[in-house]
N, C-alpha and C positions, 0 to 999 in steps of 0.2 A: 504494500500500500504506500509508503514513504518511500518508496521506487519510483510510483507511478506518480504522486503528486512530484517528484523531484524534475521527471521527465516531463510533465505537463507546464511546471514551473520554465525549465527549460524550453519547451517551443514559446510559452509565452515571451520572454526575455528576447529570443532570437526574435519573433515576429515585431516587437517593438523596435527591436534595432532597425529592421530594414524596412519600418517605416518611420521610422529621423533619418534615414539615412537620403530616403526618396524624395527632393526637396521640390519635384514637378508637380509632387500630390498632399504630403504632408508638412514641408516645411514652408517658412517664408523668410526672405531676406529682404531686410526693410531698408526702402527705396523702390524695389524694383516691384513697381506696380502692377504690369503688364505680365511678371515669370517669365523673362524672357530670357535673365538673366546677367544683365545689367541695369544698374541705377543713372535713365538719364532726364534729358525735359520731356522726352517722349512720356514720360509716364506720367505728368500732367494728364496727361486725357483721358485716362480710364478713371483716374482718380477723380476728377470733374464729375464722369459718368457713378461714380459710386459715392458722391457726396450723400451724406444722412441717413447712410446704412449702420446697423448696429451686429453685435453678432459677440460670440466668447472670446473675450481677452485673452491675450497671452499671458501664459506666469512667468515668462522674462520679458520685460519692458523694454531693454537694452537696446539700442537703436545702432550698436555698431556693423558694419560688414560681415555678418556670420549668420548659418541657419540658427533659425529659431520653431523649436516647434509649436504650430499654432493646430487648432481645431478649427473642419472646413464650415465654412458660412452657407446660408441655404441658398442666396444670389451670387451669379457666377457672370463675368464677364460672357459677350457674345463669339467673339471672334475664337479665342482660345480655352475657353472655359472653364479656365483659372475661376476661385472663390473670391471674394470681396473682401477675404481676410490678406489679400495682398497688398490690396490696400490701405489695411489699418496698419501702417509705417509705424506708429508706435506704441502698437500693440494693445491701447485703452479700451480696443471694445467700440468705438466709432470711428467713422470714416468722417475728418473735418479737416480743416485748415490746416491744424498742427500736423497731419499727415504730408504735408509739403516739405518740413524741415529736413526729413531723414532721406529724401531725395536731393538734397542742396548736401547732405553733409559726405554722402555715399557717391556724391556722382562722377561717373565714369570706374565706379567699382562692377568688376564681374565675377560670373563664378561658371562652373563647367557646363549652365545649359547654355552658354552665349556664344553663340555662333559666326559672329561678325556677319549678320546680313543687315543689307541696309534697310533704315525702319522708313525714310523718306525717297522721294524723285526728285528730279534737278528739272522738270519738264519746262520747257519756255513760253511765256507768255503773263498775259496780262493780270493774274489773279491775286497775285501778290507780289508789290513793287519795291522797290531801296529808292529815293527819289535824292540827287544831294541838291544842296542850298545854293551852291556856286560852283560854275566850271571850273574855275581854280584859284589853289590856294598856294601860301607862300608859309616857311617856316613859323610854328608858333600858333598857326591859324586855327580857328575851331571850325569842323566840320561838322555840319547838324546832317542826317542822315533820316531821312521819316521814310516811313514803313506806311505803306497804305494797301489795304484789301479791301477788293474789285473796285469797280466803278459805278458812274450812270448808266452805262450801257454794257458794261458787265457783272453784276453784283451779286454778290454768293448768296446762296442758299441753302438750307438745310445743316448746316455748318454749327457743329457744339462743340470742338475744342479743334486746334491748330496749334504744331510743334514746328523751328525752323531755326536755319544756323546761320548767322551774317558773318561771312569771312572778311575780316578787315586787314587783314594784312602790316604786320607789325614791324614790317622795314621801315615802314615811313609814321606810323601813328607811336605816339607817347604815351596816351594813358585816353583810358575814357573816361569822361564826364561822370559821376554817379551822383545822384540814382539817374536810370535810365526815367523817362518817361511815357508809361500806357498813356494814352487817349484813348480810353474804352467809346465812349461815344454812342456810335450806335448798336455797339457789342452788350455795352452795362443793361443795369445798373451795377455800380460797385462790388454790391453785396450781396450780386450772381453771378460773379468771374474770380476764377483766380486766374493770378498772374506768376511768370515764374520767368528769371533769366538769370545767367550762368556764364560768367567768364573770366577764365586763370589766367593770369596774365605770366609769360616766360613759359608755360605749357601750352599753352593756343592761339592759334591766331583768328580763333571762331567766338562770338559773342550767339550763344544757345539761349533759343525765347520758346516759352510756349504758353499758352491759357485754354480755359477750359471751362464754359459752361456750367455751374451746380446746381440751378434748380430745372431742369431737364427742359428749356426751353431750347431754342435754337436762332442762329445767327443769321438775318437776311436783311441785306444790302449791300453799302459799301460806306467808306470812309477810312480817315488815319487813323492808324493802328496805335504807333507808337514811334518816338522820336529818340535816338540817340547823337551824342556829340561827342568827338574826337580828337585829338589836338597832333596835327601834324609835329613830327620830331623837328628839334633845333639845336641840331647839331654838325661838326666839321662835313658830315660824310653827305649829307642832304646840300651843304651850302657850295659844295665843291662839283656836287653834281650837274648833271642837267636836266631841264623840266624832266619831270617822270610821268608817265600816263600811270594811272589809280582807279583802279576798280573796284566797286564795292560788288559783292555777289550774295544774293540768296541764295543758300542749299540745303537739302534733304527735307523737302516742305512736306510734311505731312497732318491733311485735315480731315477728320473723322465729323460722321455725324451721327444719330441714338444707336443705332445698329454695330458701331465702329467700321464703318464700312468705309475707305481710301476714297476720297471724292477727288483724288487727283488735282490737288490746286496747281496750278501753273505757279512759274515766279521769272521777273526781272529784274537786275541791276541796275547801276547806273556807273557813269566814268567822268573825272574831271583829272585836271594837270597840275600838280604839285611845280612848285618856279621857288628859286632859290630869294630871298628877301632884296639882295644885293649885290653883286659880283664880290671874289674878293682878289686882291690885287697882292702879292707877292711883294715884299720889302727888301731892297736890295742894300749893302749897304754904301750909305753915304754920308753925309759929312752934316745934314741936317736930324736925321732920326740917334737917338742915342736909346739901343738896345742892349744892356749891358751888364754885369759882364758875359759871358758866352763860353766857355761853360759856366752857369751858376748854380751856387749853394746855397745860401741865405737870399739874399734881397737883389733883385731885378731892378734896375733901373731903364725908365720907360719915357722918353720927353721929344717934341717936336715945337720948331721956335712958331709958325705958322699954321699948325693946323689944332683945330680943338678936340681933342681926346672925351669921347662921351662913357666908354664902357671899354674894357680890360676882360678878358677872357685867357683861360690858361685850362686847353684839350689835348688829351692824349690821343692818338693813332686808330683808336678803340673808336675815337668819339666820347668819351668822357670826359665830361668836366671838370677839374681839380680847385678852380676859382674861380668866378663871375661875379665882378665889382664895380657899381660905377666907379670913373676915373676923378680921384682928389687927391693922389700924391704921385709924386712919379716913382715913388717906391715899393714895388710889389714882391707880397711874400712870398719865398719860395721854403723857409725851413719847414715846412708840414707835408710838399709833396715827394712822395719816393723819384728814387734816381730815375733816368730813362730820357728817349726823346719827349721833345711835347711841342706845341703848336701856339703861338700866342696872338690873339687875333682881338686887334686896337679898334675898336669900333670908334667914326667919327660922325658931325652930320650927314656927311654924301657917300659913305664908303668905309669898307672893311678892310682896311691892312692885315697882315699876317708877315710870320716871320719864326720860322723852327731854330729851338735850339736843344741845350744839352742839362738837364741838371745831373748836377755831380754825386757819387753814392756820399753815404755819409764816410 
């Protein structure tokens, strides 16, 4: 008899195992909405679709990148049909807002159902636009960037959540403006959208947007989406160049409607020309500039009897900056920066001088 409950004991324990183990059916990893097997914006939109479901909490809350075993919920996504407990990110027992964080904190984590297939299209056309503010901009400059979906004479329909990637391209931009700015408009009210965007700066060159529908209404028209702004880089490597052509591009657009059915949104870019603020004019030496000494260690000496000195700049090769001062002494520090070449570039009213030298190691 203690034989057989030992063996009964036994298949139960094993049957348990290989369902934690099975994470397509019994587990959840929170962020990833859709069990696709990555945490990204895409999973915005099921999550919209599963706003004010309720169902059994998890007994670990924990929201880090690891299965978690949850119990399945009795409403089930349509396309995959995945439970709604994939949706509860943080395990409370409701499907709300706070289920957006653990896809913000997880995202671009996977685990072995994730296949790398693509969840959007790149298709061309008019249904969702990049529009920018101005053909071209010059070092420094802010680029506003607005997002607009369909039009007068194209205007979506049917449409409860939209996921999509703006490649900005990080040769030439510096930083983006934050916060980004929704214009829900004729998508709102407020307080039946969410909103979600996403972007690492030094790991991509893509700003990830998505929203999503939560009181099961749906999206028809058109208007602006949402506006972001950019600041063209100001530095040696831009100022030395020449005009650049600049693309903004939408990619992998993906818009679902109740059913999560691909309504196939089109998308198009826009291009404007990046132009350097100024030329700059190489410093030869002569008998009026006093750039001195050459190699130096401490203190740079900087003077000209006729021109007036507005801004001082001291870049590296990199394009880094080491010091950027207006000009009020002709004596500029150098004990703080390490040894190496560097570039010194005298900004005046009509013009940028420059002029390479050496500092010396310590």
């Amino acid at each position: 008899m203690k034989f057989k409950f030992f063996i009964l004991g036994l298949l139960f324990w094993a049957t348990c195992q290989l369902q934690a183990q099975d994470c397509s059916n019994f587990c959840v990893w929170p962020g990833d909405v859709n069990n696709n097997g990555i945490a990204n914006h895409y999973d915005i939109l099921p999550l919209g679709l599963a706003q004010g479901a309720t169902g059994p909490f998890r007994s670990d809350e924990n929201v880090d990148w690891s299965e978690k075993e949850a119990a399945d919920w009795s409403d089930s996504f349509p396309v995959n049909g995945a439970t709604y407990k994939h949706a509860d990110s943080n395990g409370d027992g409701f499907v709300d807002e706070f289920d957006i964080f653990p896809i913000g904190d997880n995202f671009g984590e996977i685990n072995d159902l994730y296949t790398g297939a693509s969840e959007g299209n790149n298709i061309e056309g008019p249904d969702l636009t990049a529009t920018l503010d101005m053909t071209t901009y010059t070092d420094g400059q802010t680029i506003t960037v607005t997002i607009s979906l369909g039009s007068e004479d194209n205007p979506v329909s049917g449409l409860t959540g939209l996921a999509f990637s703006l490649d900005i391209d990080t040769t030439y931009i510096q930083q983006v403006i934050e916060p980004i700015t929704w214009n829900l408009g004729f998508i709102g009210p407020a307080s039946t959208v969410m909103t979600f965007d996403k972007w690492e700066p030094g790991i991509s060159d893509r700003i990830h947007f998505a929203f999503a529908k939560t009181d099961g209404s749906t999206i028809e028209g058109f208007g602006e989406l949402l506006t972001v702004e950019l600041i063209v880089i100001d530095d040696l490597s831009l100022r030395f160049a020449e005009p650049q052509d600049y693309q903004i591009q939408i990619l992998d657009v993906l818009g679902i409607d109740m059913d999560e059915t691909d309504l196939q949104i089109t998308s198009r870019g826009d291009e404007a020309t990046l132009l350097t603020t100024t030329s700059v004019k190489e410093i030869n030496w002569n008998k009026e500039w006093i750039i001195a000494p050459n190699p130096v260690e401490n203190i740079l000496t900087i003077s000209h009897p006729n021109e007036k000195l507005n801004h001082v700049e001291v870049v590296d090769f990199l394009g880094k900056v080491w010091y950027s001062e207006p000009y009020s002494s002709s004596d500029i520090p150098f004990g703080n920066i390490p040894p190496g070449m560097y570039v010194i570039l005298i900004h005046t009213s009509n013009q940028i001088y420059s002029k390479t030298l050496f500092k010396r190691p310590f």
